[in-house]
Backbone as a ProteinNet text record, in pm:
[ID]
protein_1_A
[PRIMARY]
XXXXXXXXXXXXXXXXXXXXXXXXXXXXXXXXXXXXXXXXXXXXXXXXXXXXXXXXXXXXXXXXXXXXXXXXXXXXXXXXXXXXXXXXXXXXXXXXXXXXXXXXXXXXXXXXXXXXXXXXXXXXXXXXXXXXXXXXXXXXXXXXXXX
[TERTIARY]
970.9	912.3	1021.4	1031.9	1096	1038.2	1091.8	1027.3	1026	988.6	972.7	1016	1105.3	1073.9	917.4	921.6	787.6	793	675.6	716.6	697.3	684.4	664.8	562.1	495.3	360.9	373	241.7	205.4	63.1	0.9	-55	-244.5	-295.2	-435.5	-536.8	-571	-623.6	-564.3	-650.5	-547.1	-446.9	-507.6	-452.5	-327.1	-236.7	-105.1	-125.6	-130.3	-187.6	-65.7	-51.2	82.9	10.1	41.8	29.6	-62.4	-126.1	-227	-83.8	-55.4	15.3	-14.2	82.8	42.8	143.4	47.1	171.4	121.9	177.5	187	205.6	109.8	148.9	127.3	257.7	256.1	370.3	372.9	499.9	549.4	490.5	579.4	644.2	788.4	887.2	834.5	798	774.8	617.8	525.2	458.8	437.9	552.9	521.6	678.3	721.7	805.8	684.7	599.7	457.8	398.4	345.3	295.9	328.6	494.3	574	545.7	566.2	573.3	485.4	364.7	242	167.3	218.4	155	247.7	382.5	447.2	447.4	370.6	337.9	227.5	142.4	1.7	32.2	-44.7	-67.6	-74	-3.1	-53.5	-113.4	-6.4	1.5	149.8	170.9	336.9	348.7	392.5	397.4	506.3	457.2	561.3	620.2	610.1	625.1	585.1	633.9	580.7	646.1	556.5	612.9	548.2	658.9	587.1	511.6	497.6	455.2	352.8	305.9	164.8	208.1	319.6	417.7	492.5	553.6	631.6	519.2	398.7	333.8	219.9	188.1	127	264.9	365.8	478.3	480.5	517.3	524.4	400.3	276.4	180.7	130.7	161.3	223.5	245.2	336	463.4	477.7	387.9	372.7	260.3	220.1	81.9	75.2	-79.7	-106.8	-228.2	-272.8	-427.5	-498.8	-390.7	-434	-331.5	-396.2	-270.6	-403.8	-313.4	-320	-238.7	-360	-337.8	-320.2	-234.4	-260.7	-296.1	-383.7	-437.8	-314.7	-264.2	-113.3	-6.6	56.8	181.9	270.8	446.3	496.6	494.7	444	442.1	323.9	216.1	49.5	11.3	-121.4	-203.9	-274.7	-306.3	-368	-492.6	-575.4	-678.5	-670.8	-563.8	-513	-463.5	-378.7	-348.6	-464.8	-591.9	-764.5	-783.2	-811.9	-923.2	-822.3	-632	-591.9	-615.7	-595.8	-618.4	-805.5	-883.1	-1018.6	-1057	-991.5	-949.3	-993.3	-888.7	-864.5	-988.7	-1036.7	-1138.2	-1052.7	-950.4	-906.9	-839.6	-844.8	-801	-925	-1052.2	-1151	-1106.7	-1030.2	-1069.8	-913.1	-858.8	-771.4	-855.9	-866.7	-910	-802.6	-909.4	-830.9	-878.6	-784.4	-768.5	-744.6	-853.6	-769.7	-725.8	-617.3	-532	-460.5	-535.7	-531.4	-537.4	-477.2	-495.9	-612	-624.1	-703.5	-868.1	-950.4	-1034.6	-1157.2	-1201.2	-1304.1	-1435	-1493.5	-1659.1	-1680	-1620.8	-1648.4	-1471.4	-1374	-1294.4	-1318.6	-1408.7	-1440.4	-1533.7	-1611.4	-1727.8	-1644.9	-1563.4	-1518.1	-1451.7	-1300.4	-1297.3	-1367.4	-1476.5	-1561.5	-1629.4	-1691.9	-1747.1	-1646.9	-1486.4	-1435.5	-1369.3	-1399.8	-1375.9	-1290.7	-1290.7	-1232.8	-1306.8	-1219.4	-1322.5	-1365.8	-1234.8	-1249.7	-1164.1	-1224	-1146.1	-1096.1	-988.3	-979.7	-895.7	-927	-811.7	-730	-595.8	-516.3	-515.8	-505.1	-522	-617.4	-743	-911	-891.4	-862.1	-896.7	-792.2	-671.6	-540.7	-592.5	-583.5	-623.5	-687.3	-801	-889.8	-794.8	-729	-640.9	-635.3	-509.4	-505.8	-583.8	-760.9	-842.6	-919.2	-914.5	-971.3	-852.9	-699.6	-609	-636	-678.8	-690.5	-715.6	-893.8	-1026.9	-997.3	-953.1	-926.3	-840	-789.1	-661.5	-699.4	-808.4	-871.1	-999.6	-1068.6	-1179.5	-1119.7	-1018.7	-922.8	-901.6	-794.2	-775.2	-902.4	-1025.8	-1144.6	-1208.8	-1159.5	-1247.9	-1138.7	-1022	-928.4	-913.5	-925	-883.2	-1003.3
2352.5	2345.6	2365	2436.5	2461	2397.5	2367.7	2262.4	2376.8	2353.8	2450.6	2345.4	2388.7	2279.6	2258.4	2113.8	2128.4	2111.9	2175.1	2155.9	2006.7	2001.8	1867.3	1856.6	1715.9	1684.6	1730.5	1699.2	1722.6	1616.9	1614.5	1552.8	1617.7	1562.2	1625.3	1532.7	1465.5	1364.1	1261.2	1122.5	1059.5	1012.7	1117.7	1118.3	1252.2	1200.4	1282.8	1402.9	1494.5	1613	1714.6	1681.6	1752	1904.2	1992.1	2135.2	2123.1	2201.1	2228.6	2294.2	2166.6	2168.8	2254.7	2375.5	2466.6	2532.6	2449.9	2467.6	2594	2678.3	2832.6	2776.3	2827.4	2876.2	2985.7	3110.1	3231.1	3275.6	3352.9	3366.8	3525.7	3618.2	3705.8	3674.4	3706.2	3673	3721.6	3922.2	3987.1	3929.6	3869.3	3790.7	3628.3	3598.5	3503	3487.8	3581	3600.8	3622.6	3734.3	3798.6	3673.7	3596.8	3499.4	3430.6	3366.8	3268.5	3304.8	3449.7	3518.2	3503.5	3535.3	3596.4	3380.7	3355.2	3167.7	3154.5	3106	3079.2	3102.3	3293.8	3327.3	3265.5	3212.1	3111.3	3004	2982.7	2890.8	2754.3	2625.7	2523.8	2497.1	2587.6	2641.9	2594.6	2531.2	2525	2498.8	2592	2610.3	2494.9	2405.5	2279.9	2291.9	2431.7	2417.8	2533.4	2542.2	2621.9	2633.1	2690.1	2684.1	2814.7	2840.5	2981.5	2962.3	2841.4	2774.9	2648.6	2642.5	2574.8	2416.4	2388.3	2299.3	2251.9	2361.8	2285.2	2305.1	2337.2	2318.7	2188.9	2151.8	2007.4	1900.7	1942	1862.2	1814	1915.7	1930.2	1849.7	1933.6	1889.1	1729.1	1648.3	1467.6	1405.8	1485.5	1414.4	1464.9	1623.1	1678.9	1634.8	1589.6	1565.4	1735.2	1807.1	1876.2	1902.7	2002.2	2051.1	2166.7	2227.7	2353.3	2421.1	2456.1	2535.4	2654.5	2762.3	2883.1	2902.4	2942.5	2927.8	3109.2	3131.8	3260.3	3193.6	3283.7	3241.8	3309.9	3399.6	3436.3	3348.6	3309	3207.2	3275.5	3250	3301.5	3196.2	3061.5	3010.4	2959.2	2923.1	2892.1	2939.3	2881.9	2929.7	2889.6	2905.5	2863.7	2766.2	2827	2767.4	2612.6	2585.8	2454.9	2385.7	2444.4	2355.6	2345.5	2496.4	2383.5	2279.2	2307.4	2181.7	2088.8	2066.4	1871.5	1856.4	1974.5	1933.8	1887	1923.6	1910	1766.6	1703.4	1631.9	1479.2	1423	1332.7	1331.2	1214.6	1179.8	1234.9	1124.1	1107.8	1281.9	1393.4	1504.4	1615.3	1528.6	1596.8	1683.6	1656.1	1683.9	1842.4	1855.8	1938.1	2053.6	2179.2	2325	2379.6	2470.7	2562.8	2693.3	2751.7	2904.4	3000.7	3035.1	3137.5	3295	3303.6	3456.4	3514.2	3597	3670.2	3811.8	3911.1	4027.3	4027.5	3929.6	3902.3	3890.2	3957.8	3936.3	4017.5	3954.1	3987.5	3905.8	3947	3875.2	3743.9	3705.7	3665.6	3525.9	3591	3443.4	3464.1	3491.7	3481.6	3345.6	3405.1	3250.1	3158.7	3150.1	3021.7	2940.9	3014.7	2950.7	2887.2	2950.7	2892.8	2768.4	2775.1	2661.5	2580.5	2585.9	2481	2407.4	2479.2	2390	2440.6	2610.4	2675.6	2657.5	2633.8	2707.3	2847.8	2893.6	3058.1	3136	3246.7	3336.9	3484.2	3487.4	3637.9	3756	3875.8	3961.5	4009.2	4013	4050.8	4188.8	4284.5	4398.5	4435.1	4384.1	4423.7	4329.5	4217.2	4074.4	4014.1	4045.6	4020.7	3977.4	4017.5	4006.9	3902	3859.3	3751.7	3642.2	3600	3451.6	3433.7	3478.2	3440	3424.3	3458.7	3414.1	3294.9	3242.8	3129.6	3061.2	3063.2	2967.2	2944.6	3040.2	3035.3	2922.2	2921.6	2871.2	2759.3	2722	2611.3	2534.1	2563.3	2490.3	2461.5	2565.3	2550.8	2443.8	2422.3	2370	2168.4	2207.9	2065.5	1972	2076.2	2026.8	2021.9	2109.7	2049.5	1889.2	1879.6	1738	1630.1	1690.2	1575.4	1533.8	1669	1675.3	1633.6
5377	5509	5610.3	5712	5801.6	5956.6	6007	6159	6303.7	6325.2	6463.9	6603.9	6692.8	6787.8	6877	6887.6	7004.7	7095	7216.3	7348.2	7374.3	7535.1	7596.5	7645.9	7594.9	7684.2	7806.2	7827.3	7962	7977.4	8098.7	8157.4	8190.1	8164.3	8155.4	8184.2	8358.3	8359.8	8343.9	8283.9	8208	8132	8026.2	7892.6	7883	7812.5	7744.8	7710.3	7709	7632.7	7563.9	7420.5	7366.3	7364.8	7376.5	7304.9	7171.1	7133.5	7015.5	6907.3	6785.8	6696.3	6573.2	6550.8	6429.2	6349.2	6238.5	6078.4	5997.7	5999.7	5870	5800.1	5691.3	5570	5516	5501.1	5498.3	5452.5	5290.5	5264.1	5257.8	5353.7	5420.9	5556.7	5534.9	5647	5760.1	5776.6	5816	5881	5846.9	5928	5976.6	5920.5	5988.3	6126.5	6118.1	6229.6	6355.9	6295.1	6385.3	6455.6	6341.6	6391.9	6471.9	6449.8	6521.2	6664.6	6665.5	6829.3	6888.3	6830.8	6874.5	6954.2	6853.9	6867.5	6989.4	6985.6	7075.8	7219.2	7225.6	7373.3	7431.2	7356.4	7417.7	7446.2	7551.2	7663.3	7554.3	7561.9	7482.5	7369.4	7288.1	7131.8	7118.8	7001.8	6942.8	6798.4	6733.7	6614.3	6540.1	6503.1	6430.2	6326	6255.1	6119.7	6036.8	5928	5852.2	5675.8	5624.8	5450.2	5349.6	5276.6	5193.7	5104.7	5023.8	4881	4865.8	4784.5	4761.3	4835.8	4752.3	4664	4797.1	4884.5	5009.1	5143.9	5139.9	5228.6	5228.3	5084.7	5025.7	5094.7	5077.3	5084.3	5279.4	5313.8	5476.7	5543.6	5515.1	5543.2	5531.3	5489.2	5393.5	5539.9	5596	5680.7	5798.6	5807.1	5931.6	6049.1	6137.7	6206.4	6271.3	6252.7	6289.5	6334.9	6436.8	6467.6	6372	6361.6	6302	6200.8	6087.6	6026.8	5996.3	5967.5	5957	5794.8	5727.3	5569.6	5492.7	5407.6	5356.3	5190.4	5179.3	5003.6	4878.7	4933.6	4826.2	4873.1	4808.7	4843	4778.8	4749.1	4673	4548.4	4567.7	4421.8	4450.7	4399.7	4384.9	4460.7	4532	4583	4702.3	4788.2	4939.7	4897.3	4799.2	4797.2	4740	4686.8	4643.7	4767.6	4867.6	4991.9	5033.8	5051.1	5165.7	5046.2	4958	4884.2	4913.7	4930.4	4943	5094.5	5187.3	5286	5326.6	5289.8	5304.2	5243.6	5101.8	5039.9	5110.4	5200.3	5262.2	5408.2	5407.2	5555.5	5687.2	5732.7	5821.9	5853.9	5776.6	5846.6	5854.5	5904.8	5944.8	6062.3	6139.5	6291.4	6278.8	6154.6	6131.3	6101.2	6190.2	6202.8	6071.1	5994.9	5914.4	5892.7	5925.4	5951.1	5840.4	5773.7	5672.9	5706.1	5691.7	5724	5614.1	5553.4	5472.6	5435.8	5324.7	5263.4	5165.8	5126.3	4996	5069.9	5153.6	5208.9	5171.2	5051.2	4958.6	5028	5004.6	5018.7	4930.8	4824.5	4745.9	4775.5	4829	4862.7	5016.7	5093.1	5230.6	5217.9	5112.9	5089.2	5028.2	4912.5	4828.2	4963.1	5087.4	5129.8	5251	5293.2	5408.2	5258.7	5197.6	5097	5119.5	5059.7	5083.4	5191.9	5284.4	5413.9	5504.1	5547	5607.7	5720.5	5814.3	5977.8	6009.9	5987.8	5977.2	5892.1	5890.5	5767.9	5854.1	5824	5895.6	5813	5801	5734.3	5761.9	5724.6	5798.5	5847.1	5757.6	5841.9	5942	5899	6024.1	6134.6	6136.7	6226.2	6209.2	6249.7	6278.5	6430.4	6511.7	6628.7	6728.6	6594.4	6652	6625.4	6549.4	6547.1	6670.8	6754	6914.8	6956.1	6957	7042.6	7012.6	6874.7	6822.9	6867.7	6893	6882.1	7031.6	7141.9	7253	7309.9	7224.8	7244.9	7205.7	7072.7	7044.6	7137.3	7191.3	7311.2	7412.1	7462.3	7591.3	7568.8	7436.3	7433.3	7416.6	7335.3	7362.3	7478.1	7563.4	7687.8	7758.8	7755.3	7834.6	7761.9	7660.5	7659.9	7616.9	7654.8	7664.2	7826.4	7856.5	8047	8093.5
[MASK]
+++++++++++++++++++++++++++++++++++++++++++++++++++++++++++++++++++++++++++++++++++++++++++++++++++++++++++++++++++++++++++++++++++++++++++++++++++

């Protein structure tokens, strides 16, 4: 697991409002540099983290607090679909959004991971694109009912 710095609260109404926290898991360099960028330029988005492997993202994820991770189903050692089912796993990380971002975007692991508890599924090459606007939405729909 590698740490990302995070920004600084801020203020939203009453309440504290940190940035919408987001952990990769994605084990091309070459995108998740993409990603890093692409997250980092949005508005009250901050990427905390990230890991290439089944094994150090189960690990990270333990010890990391997050909103959202952004999952790829190839890892370089197991498999994505083993990090949704521990993350889906546990009660208390209901309120954790999961994003699947993937090559592997068959009809058939589009459904296994929406069954197991994906929010959304996207492919990388077709719907690369839409991430930023769900990460948008998600940030903006936050701060409206935190703010």
């Amino acid at each position: 697991m590698h740490a990302v710095n995070e920004a600084s609260p801020r203020r939203a109404g009453a309440a504290v409002l940190h940035p919408l926290r987001v952990f990769l898991v994605e084990d091309s360099q070459v995108i998740l540099e993409r990603l890093i960028e692409s997250i980092s330029s949005l508005p009250d988005l901050n990427v905390i983290g990230h890991a290439d492997t089944e094994a150090g993202a189960l690990a990270a994820l333990q010890k990391t607090p997050c909103d959202v991770v952004v999952l790829d189903l190839q890892l370089r050692d197991g498999h994505g679909f083993n990090v949704l089912k521990a993350l889906r796993a546990p009660p208390e990380r209901s309120h954790l959004t999961i994003i699947v971002l993937t090559n592997f975007a068959s009809a058939q692991y589009r459904r296994h991971s929406i069954e197991m508890g994906a929010d959304y599924f996207f492919d990388k090459s077709r719907e690369y694109d839409r991430l930023d606007d769900v990460l948008e939405e998600l940030a903006s729909r936050r701060e409206r009912n935190l703010g």
